[in-house]
C-alpha positions, -999 to 999 in steps of 0.1 A, spaced: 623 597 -177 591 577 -181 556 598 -177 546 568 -150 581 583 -128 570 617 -134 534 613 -125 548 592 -91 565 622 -89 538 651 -79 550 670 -110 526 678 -146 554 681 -171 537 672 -201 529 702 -222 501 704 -249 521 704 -276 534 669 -266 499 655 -259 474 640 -280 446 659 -290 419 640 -270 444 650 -242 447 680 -245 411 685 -255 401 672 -219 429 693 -198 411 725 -211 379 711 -200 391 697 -162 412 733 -162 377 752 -169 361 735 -140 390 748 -118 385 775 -106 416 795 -86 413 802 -51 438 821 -34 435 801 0 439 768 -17 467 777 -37 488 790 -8 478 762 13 495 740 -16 524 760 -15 533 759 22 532 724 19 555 718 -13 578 739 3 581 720 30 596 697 12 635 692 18 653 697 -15 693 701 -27 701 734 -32 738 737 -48 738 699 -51 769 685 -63 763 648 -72 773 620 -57 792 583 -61 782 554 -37 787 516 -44 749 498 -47 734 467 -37 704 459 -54 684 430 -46 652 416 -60 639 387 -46 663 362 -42 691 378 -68 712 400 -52 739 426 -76 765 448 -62 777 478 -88 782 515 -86 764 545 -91 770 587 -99 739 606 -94 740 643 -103 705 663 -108 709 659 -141 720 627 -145 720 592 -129 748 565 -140 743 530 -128 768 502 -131 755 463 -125 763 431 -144 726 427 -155 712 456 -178 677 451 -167 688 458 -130 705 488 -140 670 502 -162 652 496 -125 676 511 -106 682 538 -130 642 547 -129 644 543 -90 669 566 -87 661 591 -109 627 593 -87 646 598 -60 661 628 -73 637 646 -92 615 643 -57 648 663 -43 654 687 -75 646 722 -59 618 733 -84 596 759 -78 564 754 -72 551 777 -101 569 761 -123 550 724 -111 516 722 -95 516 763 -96 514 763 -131 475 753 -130 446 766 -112 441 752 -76 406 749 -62 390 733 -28 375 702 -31 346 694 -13 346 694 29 352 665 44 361 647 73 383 625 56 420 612 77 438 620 52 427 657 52 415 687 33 410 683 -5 427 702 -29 422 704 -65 446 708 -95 435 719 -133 462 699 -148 459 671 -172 460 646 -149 431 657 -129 455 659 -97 444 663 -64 460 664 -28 450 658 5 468 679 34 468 677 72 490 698 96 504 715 69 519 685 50 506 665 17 495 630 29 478 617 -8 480 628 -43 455 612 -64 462 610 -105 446 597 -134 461 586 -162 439 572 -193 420 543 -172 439 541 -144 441 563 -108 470 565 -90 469 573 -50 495 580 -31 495 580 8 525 594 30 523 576 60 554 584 77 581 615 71 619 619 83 627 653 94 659 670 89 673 704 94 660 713 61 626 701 51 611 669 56 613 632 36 592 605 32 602 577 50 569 555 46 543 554 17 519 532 -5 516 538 -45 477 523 -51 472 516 -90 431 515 -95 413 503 -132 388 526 -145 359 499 -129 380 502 -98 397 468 -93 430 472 -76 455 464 -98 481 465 -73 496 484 -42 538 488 -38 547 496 -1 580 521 0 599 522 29 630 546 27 662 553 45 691 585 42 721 594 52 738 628 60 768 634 41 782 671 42 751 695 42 731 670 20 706 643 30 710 614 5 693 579 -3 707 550 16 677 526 12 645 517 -4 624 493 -1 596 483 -23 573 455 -15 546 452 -48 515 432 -42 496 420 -73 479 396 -89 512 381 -101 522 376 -63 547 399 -38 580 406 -50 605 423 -29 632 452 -42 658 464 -21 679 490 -35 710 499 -10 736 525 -11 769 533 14 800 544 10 785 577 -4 810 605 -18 803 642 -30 817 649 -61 824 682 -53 832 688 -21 835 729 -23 805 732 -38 784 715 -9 784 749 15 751 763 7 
């Protein structure tokens, strides 16, 4: 998976070992000036796990319709946590799709939070009054931070190199177990801060058995190049493994 999906993601898996120097040299410093605080960290916490996630998850096969602009494909797809398999007659449909989908279910992959944002010190920002809400802090090499209101994470702010990614959660989808985002905006900033460009998700799911499970997304991506439209369906949705869907 690409370090862009991760980073989309909410999730620091890049290790210092894998980064370069300068890197790595600059996560020490950011994790220095975090300082842990108790409150912070379990506000964080209450509000990852809030998330809704697929415990005992047995995959899935559904038949895809993926349209961008005016080309439309039909294919298949098999999603398991571990792996995504996508079928289309265009190869660079199926990289998209694969990279969409694999978002999808990393953002549902039950990790702990001490083994994600846990893994780092967690520190108040400064008080504000800001819609969005409080301000917390990570010490991870992406100089992460999070806004939360009413107990759920409405922006995560990155940096990467020159650029800053912010994401806002406008909307959620509740289900018996945990909540999904329904409605959110991915903002890509320069280092001087010039937009570079904003994509607008909107997503859709279906129950099936005891899991909920993507039936749409939506991406409209506003740039410089113009607005291009994706639209990633799926239906006809089958566990692969039925007996292993009772949690």
């Amino acid at each position: 998976m690409s370090v862009r999906t991760w980073i989309l993601l909410g999730i620091a898996v890049v290790s210092s070992a894998l980064m370069p120097h300068a890197m790595a040299d600059e996560k020490c410093k950011h994790q220095a000036e975090v300082n842990d605080d108790p409150a912070a960290r379990q506000l964080l916490k209450a509000a990852h796990e809030l998330r809704h996630v697929w415990r005992n998850f047995p995959g899935f096969a559904a038949r895809l319709t993926f349209t961008e602009d005016e080309k439309t494909l039909q294919g298949e797809v098999i999603v398991t946590l571990q792996e995504v398999r996508v079928t289309l007659p265009d190869s660079g449909a199926e990289k998209k799709v694969t990279e969409m989908l694999r978002s999808l279910v990393a953002h549902r992959s039950p990790v702990p939070f001490e083994q994600s944002a846990g893994k780092y010190p967690i520190a108040f920002g400064d008080a504000d009054d800001h819609p969005m809400g409080r301000l917390v802090r990570l010490g991870d090499p992406f100089r992460s931070a999070y806004r939360i209101k009413d107990g759920h994470i409405r922006q995560v702010i990155r940096h990467l190199g020159d650029t800053t990614m912010i994401i806002t959660v406008l909307e959620e989808t509740k289900t018996d177990e945990g909540w999904l985002p329904k409605h959110f905006t991915v903002a890509w900033w320069s280092k001087d801060g010039t937009l570079q460009r904003v994509e607008t998700f909107t997503d859709r799911y279906v129950k099936v058995g005891n899991f909920w499970l993507p039936a749409e997304r939506r991406v409209l991506t506003a740039s410089k190049g113009g607005l291009t439209v994706t639209i990633l369906r799926l239906d006809e949705h089958r566990l692969l493994n039925a007996e292993r869907a009772v949690r």
